[in-house]
C-alpha positions as CSV (number, residue, x, y, z in Angstrom):
1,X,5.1,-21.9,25.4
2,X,5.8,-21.1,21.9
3,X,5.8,-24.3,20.8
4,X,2.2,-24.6,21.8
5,X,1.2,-21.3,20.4
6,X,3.1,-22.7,17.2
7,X,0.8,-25.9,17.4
8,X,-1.9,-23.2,18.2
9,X,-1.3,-21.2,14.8
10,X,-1.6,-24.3,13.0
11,X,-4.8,-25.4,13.8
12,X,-6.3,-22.5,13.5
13,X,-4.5,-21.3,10.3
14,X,-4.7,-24.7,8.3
15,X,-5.4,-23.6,5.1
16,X,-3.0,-20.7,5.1
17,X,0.4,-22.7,6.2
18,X,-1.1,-25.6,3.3
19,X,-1.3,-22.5,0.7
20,X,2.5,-21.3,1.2
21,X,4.3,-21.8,-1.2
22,X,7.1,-20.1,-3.4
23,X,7.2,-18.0,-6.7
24,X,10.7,-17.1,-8.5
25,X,11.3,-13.7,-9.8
26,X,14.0,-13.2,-12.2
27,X,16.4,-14.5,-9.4
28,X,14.8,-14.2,-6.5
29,X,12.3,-16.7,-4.9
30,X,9.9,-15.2,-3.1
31,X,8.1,-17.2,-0.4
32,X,4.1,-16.5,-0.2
33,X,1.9,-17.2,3.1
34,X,-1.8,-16.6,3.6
35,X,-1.8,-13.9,6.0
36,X,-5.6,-13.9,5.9
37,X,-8.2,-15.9,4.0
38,X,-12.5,-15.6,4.0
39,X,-12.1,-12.0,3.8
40,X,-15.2,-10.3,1.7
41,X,-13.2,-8.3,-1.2
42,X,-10.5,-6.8,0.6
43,X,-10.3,-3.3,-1.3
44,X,-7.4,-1.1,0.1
45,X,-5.0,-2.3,2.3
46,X,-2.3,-0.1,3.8
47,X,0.8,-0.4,6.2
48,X,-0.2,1.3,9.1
49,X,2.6,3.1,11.8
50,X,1.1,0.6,14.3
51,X,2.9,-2.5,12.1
52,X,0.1,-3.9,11.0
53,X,-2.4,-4.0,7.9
54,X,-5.2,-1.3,7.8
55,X,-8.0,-2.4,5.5
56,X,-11.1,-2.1,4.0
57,X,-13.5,-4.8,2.9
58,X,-15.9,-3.3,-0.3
59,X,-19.2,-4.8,1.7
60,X,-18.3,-1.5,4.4
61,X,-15.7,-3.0,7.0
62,X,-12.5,-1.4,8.0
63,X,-10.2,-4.0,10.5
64,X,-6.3,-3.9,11.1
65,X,-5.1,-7.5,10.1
66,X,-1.6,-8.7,12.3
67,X,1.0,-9.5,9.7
68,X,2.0,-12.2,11.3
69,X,-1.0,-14.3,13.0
70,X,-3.8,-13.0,10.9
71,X,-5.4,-11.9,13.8
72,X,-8.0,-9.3,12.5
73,X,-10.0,-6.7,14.8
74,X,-12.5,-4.7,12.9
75,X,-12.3,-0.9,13.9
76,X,-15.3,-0.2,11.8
77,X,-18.8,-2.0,10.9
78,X,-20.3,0.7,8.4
79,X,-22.2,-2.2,6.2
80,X,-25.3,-0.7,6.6
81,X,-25.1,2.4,5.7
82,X,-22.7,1.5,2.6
83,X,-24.1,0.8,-0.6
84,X,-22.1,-2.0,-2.3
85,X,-23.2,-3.9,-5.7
86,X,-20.6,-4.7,-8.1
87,X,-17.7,-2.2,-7.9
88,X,-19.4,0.1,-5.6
89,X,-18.7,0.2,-1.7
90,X,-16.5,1.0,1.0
91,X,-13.6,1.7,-1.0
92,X,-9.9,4.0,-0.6
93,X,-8.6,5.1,2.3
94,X,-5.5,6.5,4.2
95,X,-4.0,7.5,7.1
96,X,-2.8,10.5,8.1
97,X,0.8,10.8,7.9
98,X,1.8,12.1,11.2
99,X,-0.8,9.4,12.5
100,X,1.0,9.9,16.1
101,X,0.4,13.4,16.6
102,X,-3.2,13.4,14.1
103,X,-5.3,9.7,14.5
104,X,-6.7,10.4,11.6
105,X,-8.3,7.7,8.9
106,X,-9.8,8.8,5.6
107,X,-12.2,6.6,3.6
108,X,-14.6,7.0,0.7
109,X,-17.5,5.0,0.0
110,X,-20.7,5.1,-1.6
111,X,-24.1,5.3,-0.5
112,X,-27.6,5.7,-2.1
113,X,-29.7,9.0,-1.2
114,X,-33.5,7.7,-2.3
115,X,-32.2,5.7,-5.6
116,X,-29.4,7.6,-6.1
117,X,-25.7,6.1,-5.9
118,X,-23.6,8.5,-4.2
119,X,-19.8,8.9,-3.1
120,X,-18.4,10.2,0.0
121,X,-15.1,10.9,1.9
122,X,-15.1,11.5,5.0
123,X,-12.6,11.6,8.6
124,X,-12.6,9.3,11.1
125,X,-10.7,9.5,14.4
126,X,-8.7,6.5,15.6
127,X,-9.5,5.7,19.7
128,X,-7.2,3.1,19.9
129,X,-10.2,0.1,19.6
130,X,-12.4,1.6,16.7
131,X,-12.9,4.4,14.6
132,X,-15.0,7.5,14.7
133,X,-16.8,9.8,12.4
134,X,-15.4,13.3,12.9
135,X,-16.4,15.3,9.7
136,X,-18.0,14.3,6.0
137,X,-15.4,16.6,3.5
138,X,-17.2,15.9,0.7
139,X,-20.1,14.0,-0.9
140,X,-22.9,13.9,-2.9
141,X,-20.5,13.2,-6.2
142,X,-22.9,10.9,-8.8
143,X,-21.9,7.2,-7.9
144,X,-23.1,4.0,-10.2
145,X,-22.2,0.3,-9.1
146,X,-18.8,0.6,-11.7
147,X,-16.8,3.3,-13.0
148,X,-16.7,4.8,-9.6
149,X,-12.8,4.8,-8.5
150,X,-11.7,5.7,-5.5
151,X,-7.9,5.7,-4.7
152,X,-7.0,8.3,-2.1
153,X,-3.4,9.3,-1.2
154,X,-2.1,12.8,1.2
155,X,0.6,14.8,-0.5
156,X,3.9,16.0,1.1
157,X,2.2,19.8,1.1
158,X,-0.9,17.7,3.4
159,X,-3.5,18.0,0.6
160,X,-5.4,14.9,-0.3
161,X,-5.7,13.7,-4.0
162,X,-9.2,11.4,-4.5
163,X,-9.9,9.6,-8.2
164,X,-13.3,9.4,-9.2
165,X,-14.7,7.3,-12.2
166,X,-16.9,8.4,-14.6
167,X,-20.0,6.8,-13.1
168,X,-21.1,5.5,-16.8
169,X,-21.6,9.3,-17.5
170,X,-18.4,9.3,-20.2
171,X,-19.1,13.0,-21.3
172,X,-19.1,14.2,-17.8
173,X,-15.0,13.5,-17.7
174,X,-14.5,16.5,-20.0
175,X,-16.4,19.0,-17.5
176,X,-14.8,21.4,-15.6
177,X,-18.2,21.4,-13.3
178,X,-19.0,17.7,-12.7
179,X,-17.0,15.7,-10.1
180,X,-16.7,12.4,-11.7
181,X,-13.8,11.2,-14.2
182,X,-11.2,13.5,-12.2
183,X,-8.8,13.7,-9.6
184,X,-9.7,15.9,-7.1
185,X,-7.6,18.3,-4.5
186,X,-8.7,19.5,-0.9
187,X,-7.8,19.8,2.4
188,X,-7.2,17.6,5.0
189,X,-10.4,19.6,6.3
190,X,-11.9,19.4,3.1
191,X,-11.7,22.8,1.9
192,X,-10.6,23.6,-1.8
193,X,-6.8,25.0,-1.9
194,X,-6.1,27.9,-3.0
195,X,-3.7,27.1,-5.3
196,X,-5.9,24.7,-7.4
197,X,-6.1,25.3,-10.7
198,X,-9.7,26.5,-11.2
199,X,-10.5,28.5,-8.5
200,X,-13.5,27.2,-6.1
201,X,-13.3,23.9,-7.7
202,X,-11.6,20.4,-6.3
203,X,-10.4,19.6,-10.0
204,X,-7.1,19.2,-10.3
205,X,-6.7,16.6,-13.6
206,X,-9.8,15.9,-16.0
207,X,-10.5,13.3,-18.6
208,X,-10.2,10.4,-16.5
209,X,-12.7,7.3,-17.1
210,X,-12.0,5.0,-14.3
211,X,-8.3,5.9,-12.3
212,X,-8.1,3.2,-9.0
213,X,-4.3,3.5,-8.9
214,X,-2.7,7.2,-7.3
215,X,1.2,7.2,-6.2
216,X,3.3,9.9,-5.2
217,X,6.9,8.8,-6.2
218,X,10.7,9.7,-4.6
219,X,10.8,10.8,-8.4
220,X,8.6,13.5,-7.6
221,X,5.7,12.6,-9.7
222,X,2.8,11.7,-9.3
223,X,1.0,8.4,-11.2
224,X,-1.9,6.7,-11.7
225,X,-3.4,3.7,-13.3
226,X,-6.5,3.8,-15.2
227,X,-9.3,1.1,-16.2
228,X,-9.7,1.9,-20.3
229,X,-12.8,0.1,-22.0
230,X,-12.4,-2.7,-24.1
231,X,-8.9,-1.5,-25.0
232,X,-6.0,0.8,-23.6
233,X,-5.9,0.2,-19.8
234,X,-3.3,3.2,-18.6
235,X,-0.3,3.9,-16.6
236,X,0.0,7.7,-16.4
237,X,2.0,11.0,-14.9
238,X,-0.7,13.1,-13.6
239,X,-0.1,16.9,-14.3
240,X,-2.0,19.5,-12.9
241,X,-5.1,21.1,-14.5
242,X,-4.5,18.5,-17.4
243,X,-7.2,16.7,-20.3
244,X,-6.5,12.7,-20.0
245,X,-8.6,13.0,-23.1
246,X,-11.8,10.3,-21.8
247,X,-14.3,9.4,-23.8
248,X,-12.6,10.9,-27.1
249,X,-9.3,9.3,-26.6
250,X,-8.3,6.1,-25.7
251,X,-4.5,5.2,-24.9
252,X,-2.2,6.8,-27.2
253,X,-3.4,10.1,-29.6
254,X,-2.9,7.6,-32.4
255,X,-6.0,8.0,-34.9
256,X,-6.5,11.0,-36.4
257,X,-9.7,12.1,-34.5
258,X,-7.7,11.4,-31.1
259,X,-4.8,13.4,-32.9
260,X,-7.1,16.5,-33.4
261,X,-8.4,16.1,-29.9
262,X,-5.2,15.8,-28.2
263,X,-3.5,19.1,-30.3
264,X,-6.6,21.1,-29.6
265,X,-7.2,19.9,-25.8
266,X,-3.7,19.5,-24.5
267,X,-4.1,16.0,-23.8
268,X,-1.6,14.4,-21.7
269,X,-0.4,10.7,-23.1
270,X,0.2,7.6,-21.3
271,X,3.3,6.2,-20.4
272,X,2.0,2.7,-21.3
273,X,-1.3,1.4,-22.2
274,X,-2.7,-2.0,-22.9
275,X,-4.8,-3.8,-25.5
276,X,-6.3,-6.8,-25.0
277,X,-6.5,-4.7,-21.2
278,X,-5.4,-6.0,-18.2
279,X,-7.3,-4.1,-15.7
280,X,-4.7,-2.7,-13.5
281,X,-5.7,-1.4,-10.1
282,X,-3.7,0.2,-7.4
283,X,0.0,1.3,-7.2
284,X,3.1,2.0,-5.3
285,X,7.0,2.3,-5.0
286,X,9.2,-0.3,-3.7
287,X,12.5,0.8,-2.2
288,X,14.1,-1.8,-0.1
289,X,17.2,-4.2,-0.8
290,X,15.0,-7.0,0.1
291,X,13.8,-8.2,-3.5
292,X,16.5,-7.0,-5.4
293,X,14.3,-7.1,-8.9
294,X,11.8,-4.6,-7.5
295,X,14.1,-2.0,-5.9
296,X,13.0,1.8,-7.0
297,X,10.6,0.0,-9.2
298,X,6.4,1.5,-9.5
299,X,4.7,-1.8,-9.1
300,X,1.2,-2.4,-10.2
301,X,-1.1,-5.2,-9.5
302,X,-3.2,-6.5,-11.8
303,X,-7.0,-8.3,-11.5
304,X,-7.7,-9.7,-15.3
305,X,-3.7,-10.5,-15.9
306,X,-3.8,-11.5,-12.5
307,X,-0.1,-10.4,-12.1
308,X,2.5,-7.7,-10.7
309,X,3.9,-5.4,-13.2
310,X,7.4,-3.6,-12.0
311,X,7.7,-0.2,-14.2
312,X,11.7,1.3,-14.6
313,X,11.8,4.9,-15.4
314,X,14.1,7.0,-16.3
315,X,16.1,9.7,-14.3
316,X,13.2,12.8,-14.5
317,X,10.8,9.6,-14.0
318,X,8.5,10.7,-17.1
319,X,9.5,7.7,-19.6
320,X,9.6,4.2,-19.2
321,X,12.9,2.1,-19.6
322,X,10.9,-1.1,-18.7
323,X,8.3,-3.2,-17.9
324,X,8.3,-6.7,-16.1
325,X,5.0,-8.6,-15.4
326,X,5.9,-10.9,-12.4
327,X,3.2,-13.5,-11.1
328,X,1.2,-13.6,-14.3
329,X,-1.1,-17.1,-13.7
330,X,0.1,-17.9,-10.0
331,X,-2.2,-15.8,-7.9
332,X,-6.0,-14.9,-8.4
333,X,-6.6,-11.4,-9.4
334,X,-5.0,-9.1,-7.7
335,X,-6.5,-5.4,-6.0
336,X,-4.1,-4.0,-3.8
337,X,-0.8,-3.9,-2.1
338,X,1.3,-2.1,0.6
339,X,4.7,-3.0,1.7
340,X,5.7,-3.4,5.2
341,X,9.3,-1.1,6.6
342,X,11.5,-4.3,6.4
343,X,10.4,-4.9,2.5
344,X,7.4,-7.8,2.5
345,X,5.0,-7.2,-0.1
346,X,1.5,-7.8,0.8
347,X,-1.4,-8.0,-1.8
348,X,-5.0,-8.4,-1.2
349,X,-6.9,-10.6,-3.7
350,X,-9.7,-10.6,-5.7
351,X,-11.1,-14.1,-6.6
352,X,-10.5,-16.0,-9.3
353,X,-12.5,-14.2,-12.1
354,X,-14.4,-11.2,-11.9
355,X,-18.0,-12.7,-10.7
356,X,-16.0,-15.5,-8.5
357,X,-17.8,-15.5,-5.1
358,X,-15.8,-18.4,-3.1
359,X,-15.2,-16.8,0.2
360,X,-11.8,-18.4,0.4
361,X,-10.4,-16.6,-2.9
362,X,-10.5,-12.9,-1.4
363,X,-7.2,-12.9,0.6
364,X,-4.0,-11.4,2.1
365,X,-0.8,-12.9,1.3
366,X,2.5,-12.0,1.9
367,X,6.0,-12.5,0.1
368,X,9.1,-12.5,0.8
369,X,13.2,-13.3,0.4
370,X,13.6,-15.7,3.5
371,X,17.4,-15.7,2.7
372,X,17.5,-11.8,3.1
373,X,15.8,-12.1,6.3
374,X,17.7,-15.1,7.7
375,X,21.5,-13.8,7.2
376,X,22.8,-11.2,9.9
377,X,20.8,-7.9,9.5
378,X,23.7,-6.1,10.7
379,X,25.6,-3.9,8.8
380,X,29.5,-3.3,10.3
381,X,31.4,-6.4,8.7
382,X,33.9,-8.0,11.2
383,X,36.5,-7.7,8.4
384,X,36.5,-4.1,8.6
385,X,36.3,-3.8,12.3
386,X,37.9,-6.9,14.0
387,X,36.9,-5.3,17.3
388,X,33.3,-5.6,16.3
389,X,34.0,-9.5,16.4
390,X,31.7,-11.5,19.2
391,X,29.5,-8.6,19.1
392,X,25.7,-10.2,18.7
393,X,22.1,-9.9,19.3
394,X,19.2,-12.9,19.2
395,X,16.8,-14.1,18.1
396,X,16.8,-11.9,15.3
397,X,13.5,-11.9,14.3
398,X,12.1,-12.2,17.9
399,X,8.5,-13.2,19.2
400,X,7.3,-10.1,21.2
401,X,7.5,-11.0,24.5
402,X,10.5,-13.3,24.2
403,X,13.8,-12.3,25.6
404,X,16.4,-10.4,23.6
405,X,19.8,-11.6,24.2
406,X,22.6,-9.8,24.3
407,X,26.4,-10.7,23.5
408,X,29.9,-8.9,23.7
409,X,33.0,-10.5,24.2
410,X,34.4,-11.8,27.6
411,X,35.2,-8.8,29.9
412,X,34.1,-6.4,27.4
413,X,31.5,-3.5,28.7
414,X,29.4,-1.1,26.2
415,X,26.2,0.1,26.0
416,X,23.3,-1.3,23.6
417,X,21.1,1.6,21.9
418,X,17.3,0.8,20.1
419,X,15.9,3.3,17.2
420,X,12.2,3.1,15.7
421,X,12.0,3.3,12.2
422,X,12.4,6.9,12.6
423,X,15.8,7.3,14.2
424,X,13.6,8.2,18.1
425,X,15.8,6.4,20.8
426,X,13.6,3.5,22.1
427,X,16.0,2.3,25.0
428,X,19.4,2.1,26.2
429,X,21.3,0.2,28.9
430,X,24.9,-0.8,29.6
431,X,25.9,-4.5,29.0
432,X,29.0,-6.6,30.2
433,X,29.2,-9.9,28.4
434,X,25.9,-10.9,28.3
435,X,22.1,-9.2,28.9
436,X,18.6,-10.0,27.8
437,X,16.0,-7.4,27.2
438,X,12.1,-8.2,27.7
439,X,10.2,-7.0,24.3
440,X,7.0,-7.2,25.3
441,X,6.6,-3.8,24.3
442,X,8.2,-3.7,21.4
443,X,6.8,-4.8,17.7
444,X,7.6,-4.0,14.6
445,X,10.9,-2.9,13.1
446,X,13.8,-1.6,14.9
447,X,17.7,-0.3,14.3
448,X,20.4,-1.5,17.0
449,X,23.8,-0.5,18.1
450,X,26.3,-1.6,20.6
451,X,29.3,0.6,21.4
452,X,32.1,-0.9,23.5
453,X,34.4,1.0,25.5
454,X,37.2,-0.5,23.6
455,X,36.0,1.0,20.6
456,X,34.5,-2.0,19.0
457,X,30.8,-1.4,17.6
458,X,28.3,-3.1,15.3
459,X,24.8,-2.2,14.7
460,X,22.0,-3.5,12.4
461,X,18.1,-4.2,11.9
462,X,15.8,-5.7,14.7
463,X,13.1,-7.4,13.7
464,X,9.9,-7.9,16.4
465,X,7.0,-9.9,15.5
């Protein structure tokens, strides 16, 4: 059976097993696979608590892509009421954190209102099969087909933070009344806080030209990436009721009229910028063992540079120690990422060049360590608990469905214990030598532990496709 739904994957998948291939870090080789190809610009992809990809496609398409077939089933089919030409269209969105208890999806697009180009967020509800329209939180902010944004991310305090471009209005970035060239603050509800710094108002950073990067960091800061003109693309740390200093400043306050601006206007600095610019896009923080060069690094992916960029901070996160561009010339231009619980790095592409259309060059690909995943996950070493010796589990990772075997020495009896990624108990049952578990209900990532009545134990990461 699974070798003819192996044969099965292959004939349907061609061109993503023939497009694997493998890309070395500074030590590390990371494998790449076409999760999914032919997708129409794939603009914000997310790891949802379901294990798989939640994403959005610019023409007004939101699916959830399986991580490991490529299996995609569109929640979401909003192409005709989303206005898309150029940069515009369906673009951020995110799901609510405590998506168990709250089904809730955010998503910002635009739309035109007679020949206007206008942006929206609004909440949809998750049914399980698709997603529905529950409330419009805010809208009618001035749209254009670039300079529109829209990265959205939710808080730890449950407010949402939403970039907006300028909308080729530059001037309009230094109002405290127009919408566009900000970050904006609300409510999960969409009401304005009341702890934002202009009262009434959903501004909560100004001066911004074009931010489509937004991550909130272990560090405790917040960052985003920013789109400059023909010079000084961005990497900043987002203060509250702060001037980025857009249109007058560009990158660094480092000509005299950008010095007078930024003394009189309290303009916060980059961390980094770049010219000749690179066009960075989204953002986020890596944390996992799995690709050791990465670990609590802020990676960035790049479209122009077509690249990954890993940024090293120091302690109080607020200066850089580094910068790494990984990838630069072995992938096409690259929009977004998100990173699965076990440490894969997913990234959506972009094409080949800016105005490339080929159908096939808008994609999901995944990397990965394959060693780190192929030695035992477990973590009690045998050398420092000789009774954990003969203690097993397999196959490690495991085909949902397949049979989970389990192995103690002869005449030894214990009980085996399952954890979700959150520490909730799964399932637990005794064992005496040998038992096999059915996972047909199982996917995703898991933590194990067996506990024998000898005193032996081991205990490690599950891992069910």
């Amino acid at each position: 059976m699974i070798r003819n739904l192996t044969l099965a994957l292959l004939f349907m998948c061609s061109f993503s097993i023939t497009a694997q291939t493998t890309y070395t870090l500074d030590s590390t080789e990371l494998t790449s696979r076409v999760v999914k190809d032919s997708l129409d610009i794939p603009w914000e992809i997310v790891w949802g608590p379901d294990n798989h990809i939640w994403m959005t496609e610019r023409f007004g398409r939101v699916s959830r892509i399986n991580p490991v077939t490529g299996v995609q089933s569109v929640l979401l089919d909003m192409s005709s009421d989303v206005y898309e030409q150029s940069e515009s269209g369906m673009l951020g969105m995110v799901l609510h954190p405590d998506f168990d208890n709250n089904p809730e999806v955010f998503i910002v697009y635009t739309y035109l209102s007679g020949s206007d180009i206008l942006e929206r967020l609004v909440k949809f509800n998750y049914n399980g099969t698709s997603l529905i329209a529950v409330d419009t939180l805010i809208d009618n902010i001035k749209g254009n087909t670039t300079h529109i944004g829209s990265r959205i991310i939710i808080l730890p305090d449950n407010t949402l933070l939403m970039t907006t471009g300028d909308a080729q209005d530059s001037q309009a970035s230094q109002s405290t009344i127009a919408l566009t060239g900000k970050i904006l603050r609300m409510n999960l509800d969409g009401s304005i806080p009341n702890d934002n710094p202009i009262a009434g108002s959903y501004i909560y950073s100004f001066g911004h030209r074009n931010a489509q990067g937004l991550w909130y960091a272990p560090n405790g800061k917040l960052y985003s990436s920013e789109h400059g003109p023909r010079n000084d693309d961005e990497l900043n740390v987002i203060a509250v009721n702060r001037n980025y200093g857009w249109p007058t400043v560009n990158g660094f306050c480092d000509t005299p009229p950008e010095r007078a601006f930024c003394s009189a206007n309290n303009v916060v600095e980059p961390l980094a910028a770049w010219t000749p610019t690179i066009a960075p896009s989204d953002i986020i923080w890596y944390d996992h063992p799995a690709i050791p060069e990465l670990k609590n690094k802020l990676l960035m992916t790049v479209l122009k540079d077509k690249s990954l960029i890993a940024f090293d901070f120091n302690a109080g996160g607020d200066a850089l120690i580094s910068q790494t561009k990984y990838l630069k010339g072995d992938v096409n231009r690259l929009r977004d990422i998100c990173v699965s619980p076990d440490g894969k790095i997913y990234l959506a592409t972009n094409g080949a060049s800016w105005s490339n259309s080929n159908p096939f060059s808008h994609s999901i690909i995944e990397l990965s360590n394959a060693p780190y995943y192929a030695n035992d996950t477990s973590t009690t070493s045998v050398h420092s608990n000789p009774s954990s010796f003969g203690i097993k589990i397999g196959p490690n990772p495991v085909l949902s469905g397949e049979a989970l075997n389990l192995f103690v020495p002869a005449g030894e009896k214990g009980e085996f214990a399952l954890y979700d990624v959150v520490g909730r108990l799964v399932v637990t049952l005794p064992i005496e030598e040998s038992n096999s578990i059915d996972t047909k209900s199982f996917e995703g990532v898991y933590f194990w532990k067996i506990n024998l009545e000898n005193g032996g134990s081991k205990e490690g990461k599950l891992i069910v496709h």
